[in-house]
N, C-alpha and C positions, 0 to 999 in steps of 0.2 A: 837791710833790705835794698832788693835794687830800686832807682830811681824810675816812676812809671813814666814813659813817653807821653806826648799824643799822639795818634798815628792814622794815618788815615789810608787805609787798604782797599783795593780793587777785589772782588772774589766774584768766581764763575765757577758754576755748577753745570753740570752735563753729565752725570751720573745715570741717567734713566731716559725720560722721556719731555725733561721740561730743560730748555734750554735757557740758563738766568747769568746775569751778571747787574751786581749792586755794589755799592760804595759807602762802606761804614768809617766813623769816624771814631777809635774809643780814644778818652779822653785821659788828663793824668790821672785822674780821680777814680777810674775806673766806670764812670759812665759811658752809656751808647749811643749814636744820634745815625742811624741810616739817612745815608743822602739822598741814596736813592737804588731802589730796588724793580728791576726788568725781571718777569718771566714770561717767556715765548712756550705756550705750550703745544704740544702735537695732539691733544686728544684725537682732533678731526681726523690726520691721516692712519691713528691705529684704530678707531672706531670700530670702521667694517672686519678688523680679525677680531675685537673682543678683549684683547691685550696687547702690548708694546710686544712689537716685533723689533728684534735687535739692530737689525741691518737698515732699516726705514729709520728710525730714531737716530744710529749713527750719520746717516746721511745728511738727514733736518738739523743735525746742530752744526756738519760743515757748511751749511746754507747760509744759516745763521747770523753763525757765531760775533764775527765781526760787525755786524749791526746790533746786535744785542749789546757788545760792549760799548759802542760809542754812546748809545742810545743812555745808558747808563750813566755812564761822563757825561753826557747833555744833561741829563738831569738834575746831576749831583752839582752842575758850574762849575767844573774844574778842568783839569788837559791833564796829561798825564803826569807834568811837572809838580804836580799838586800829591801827588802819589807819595807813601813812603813805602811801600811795600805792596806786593800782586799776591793771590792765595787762591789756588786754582786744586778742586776736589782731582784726588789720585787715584780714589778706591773708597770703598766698594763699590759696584757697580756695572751697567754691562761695560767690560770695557772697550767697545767700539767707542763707544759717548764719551765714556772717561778721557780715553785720548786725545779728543778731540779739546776738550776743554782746556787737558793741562799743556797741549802744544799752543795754544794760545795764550796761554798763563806764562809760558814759559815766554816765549816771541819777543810778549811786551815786557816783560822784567829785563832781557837780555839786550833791549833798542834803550830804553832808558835807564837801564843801570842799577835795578831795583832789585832786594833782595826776593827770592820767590818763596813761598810756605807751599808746601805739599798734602795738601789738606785730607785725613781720614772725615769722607761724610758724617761718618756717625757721630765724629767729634762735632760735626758744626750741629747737628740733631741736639747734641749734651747741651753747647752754649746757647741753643735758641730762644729758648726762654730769658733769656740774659737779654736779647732787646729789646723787651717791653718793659722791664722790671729789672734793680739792681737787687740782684741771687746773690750771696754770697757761698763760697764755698766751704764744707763738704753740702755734698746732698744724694739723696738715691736718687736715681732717674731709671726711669721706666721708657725701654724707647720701643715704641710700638707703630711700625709702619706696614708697608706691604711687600717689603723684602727682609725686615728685621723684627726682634721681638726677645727684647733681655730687659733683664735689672739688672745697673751697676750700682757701685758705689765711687763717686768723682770726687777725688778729694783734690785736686784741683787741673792744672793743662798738663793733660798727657797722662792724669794720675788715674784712670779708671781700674777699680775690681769688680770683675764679673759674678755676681750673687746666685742668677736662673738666664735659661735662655731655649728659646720655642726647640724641642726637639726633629720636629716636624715640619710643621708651616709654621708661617706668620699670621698673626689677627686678621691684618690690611689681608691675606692673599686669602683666607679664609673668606672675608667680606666679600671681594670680588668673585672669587668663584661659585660662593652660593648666587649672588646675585646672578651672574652671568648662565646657570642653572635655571633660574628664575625668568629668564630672557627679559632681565632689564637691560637699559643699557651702558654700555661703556662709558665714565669710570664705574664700576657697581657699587663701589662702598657709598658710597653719596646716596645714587638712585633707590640705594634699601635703605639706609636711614629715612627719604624723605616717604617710600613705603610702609615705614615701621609707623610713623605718626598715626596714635589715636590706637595702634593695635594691640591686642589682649593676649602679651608671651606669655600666658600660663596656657594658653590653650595646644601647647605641641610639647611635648618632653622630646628636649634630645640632651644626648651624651653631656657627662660632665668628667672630662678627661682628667686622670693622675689625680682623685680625687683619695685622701686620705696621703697619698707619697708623702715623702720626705722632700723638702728641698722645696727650691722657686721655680723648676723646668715650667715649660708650660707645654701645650699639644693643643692644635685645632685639626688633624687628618679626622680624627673619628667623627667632629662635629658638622666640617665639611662635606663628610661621604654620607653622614646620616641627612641633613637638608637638604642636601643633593638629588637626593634619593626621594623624600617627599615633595621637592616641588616638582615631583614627576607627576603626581598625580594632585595638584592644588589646582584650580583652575578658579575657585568661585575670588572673586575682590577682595571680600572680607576674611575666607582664609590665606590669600596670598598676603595681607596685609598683615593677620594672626601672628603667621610664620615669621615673617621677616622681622618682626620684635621680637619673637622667642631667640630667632638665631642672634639681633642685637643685642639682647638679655645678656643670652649665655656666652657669647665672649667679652662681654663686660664685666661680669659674675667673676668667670677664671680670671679677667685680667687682676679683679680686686683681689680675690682667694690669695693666689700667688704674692701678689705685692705685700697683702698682710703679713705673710709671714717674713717677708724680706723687712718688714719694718719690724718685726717683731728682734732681731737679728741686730739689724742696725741700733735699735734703742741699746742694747744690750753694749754692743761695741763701743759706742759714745757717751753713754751716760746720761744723767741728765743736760739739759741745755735745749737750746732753739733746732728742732729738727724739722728737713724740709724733705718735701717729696716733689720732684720735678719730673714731667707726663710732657714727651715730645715726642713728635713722628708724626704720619698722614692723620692716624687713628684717633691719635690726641684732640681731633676736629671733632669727632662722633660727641652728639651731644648727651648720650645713654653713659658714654665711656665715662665722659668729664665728670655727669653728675655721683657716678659710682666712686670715684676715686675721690673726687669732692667730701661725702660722705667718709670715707673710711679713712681719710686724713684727720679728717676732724675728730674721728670717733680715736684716732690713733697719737693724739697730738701734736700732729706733724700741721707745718703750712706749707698748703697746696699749692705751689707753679706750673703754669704750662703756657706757651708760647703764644703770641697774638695767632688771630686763626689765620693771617696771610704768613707768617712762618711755619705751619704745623708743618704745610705740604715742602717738597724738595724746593729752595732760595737759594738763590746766592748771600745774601743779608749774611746768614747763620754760617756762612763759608768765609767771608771774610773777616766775621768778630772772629771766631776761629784762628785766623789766619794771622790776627792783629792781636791775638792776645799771647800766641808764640811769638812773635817778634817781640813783645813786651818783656818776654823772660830771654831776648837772644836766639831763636830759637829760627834757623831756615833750613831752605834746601838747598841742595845744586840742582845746575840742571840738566843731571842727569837722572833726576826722581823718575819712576816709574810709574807709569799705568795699573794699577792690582785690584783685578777681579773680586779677590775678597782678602778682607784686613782687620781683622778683632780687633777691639780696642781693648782689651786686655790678653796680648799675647801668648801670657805664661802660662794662662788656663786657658786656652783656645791649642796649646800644645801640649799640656800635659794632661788635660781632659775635655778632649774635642766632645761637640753635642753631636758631628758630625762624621762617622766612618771614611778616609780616603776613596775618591772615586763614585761617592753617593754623591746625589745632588741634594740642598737643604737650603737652609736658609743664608743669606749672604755670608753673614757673620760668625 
């Protein structure tokens, strides 16, 4: 086996709407120690549309960017001499943002002589849980945010199989836009959790999508257009608070539904031994989500991981263990890496059975 470094990587994210750069240290052992982790977010300036507007976001991280990264170096006590490698997110994402990031990733690996990692987000989504907690690998991971929404199975960097994945929306966009329905406000998925406290989801049925199907797909359009639709007519406290647990309910419900049966699959493939179920992305925050997956781990003998909650949402942290655990196996770019809108992490089923028809729009991944 090869011999493990220590390493100590710069990583910047700019994927969306949070512009981050932190400095993690993995050790030879395989332990984590973030040095330090910056996120600069824009809520404020996409507030007044209700969602991230592309061109605004691209803007705010060239504002940014370079105060965000020293600011991270100041914290972590180091110069760049201290660097063994930069890891800057590629894709998915919108990529105004993305570029912006990895031409800065790129800059500084090329001034100081460092090799650069070309980071797929969703990979740093896989390891994030890995900075609170030493995971060992394989494991399913459930990555449920508000641009994504699959089960893989990570059988270690770079090794993902795609199990299910949202035919439709995502949970995270499903959240927001009930919410944004609801005229809470911007982020929505938060504003209706902290809604949902104290409220009585059995009092609204709505849809329970691909119920019976085959397979781990998942679907939130129908549950979306159904809450949608009633918080047309909710007005009183008590039922907007009703609703917005029902709607927290029922995508915590399918998240579990689908994952069972991806565990059911998974136990089958592996056998017996130590099985883990790892819950990363925005959603992973929801505290309805956590306790449902909580439960059905337990009830599935799986142990339950999910990310410290200042990881769930987009870091850099999770961009540079990422970043630092491919250079651990040899693993870089040039710097001619590209910018890319959208990038599976499991290729050969994302081309040989897209969830997504050419020229639709869906979900990132």
């Amino acid at each position: 086996m090869r011999p493990q470094p220590t390493l100590t990587v710069l990583g910047v994210e700019t994927s969306c709407d949070e512009t981050a750069a932190a400095v993690v240290r993995r050790s030879a052992d395989g332990s984590t120690e973030v040095l330090s982790s910056i996120v600069a977010s824009q809520i404020a300036a996409h507030a007044p549309f209700g969602g991230v507007v592309p061109e605004i976001a691209a803007r705010a991280h060239v504002e940014i960017i370079d105060q965000v990264i020293l600011e991270a170096m100041r914290a972590a006590g180091l110069g760049f001499s201290g660097l063994d490698g930069v890891a800057a997110t590629a894709g998915p994402g919108l990529v105004g943002g993305v570029m912006v990031g990895l031409s800065a990733g790129k800059a500084i690996a090329l001034a100081r002589g460092l090799p650069l990692v070309a980071v797929n987000h969703l990979e740093g989504h896989a390891v994030s849980a890995r900075l609170g907690a030493e995971i060992a690998y394989p494991f399913l991971l459930l990555l449920v945010s508000g641009g994504h929404c699959q089960l893989l199975e990570v059988a270690g960097v770079g090794r993902c199989r795609r199990v299910g994945s949202t035919i439709d929306d995502a949970a995270g966009e499903a959240f927001d836009k009930i919410a944004k329905a609801m005229g809470l406000p911007y982020p929505g998925g938060p504003a209706l959790e902290t809604l949902a406290e104290g409220g009585d989801a059995g009092r609204f049925a709505l849809p329970r999508a691909l119920l019976g199907r085959e397979g781990c797909d998942f679907s939130f359009s129908g549950l979306k257009t159904a809450a949608a639709r009633m918080a047309d007519g909710v007005t009183d406290p008590t039922d907007r608070r009703d609703l917005a647990a029902a709607v927290q309910q029922a995508i915590a419900r399918q998240l579990a539904d689908r994952t069972a049966k991806a565990m059911v699959g998974y136990a089958r493939q592996h056998g017996p031994g130590e099985r883990r179920l790892v819950v990363a992305g925005g959603v992973a925050a929801n505290r309805e989500v956590r306790r449902a997956l909580t439960a059905l781990a337990q009830a599935q003998g799986f142990l339950f991981h999910a990310p410290p909650l200042a990881y769930c949402t987009d870091n850099a942290a999770m961009i540079a263990l990422a970043g630092a655990e491919r250079l651990a196996e040899g693993l870089s770019d040039g710097l001619d890496a590209v910018a890319r809108p959208r990038w599976p992490l499991d290729e050969a089923a994302a081309s040989s059975n897209p969830t997504h028809k050419p020229g639709r729009k869906g979900a990132k991944a």
